[in-house]
C-alpha positions as CSV (number, residue, x, y, z in Angstrom):
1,X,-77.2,124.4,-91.2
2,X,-77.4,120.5,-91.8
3,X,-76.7,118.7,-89.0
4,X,-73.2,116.4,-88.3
5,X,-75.3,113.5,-88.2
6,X,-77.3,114.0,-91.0
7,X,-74.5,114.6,-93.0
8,X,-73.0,111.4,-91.6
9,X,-76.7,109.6,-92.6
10,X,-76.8,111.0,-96.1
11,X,-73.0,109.9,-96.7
12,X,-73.5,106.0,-95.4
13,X,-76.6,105.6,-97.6
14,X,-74.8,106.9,-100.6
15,X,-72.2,105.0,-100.1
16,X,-74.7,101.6,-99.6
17,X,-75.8,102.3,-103.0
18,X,-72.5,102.9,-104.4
19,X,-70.8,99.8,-102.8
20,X,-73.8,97.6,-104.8
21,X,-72.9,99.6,-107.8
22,X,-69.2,98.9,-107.4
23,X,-69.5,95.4,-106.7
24,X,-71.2,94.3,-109.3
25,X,-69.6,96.3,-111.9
26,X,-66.3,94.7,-110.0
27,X,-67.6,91.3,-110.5
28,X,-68.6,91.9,-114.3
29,X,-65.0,93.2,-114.9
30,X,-62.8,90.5,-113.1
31,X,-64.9,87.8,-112.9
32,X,-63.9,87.8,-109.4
33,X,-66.4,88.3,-106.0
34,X,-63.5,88.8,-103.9
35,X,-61.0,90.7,-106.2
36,X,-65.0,93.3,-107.3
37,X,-65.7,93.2,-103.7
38,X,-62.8,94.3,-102.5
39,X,-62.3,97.2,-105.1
40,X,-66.0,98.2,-104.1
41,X,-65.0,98.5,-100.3
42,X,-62.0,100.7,-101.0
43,X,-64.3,102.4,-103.6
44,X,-67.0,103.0,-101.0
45,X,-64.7,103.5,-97.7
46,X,-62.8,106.9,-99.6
47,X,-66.1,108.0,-101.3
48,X,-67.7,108.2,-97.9
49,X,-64.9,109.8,-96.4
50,X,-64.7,113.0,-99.1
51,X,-68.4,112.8,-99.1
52,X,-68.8,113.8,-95.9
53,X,-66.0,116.1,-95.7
54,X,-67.8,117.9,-98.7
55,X,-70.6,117.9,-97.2
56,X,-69.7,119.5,-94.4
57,X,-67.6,122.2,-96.3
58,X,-70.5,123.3,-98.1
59,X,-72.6,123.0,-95.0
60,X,-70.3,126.5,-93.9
61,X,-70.6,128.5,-97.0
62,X,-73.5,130.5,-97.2
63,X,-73.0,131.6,-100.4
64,X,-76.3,130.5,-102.9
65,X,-78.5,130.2,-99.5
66,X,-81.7,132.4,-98.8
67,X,-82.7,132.5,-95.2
68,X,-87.0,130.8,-95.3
């Protein structure tokens, strides 16, 4: 079973590359830093959040898993 923290890890970095992503493709669309930068926040703040929970769902089924 992953790990809390790992989870937690995997979800930050994600979201680091996604709040890049988001800003940029903010920036291209409004013309904006602040307007692109602050969609990319909100972006990034509730894709870390359900990442994490997802994560952590699936981190409880064993369904699809083979014991190594």
């Amino acid at each position: 079973m992953e790990t809390t923290t790992r989870s937690l890890l995997k979800g930050l970095l994600w979201t680091l590359i996604g709040l890049v992503t988001m800003s940029l493709v903010g920036l291209a669309f409004t013309g904006s830093v602040t307007t692109g930068g602050l969609m990319a926040l909100i972006n990034a703040t509730l894709g870390l959040v359900s990442y994490v929970l997802y994560e952590r769902l699936w981190a409880r089924i064993s369904w699809g898993r083979r014991d190594v």
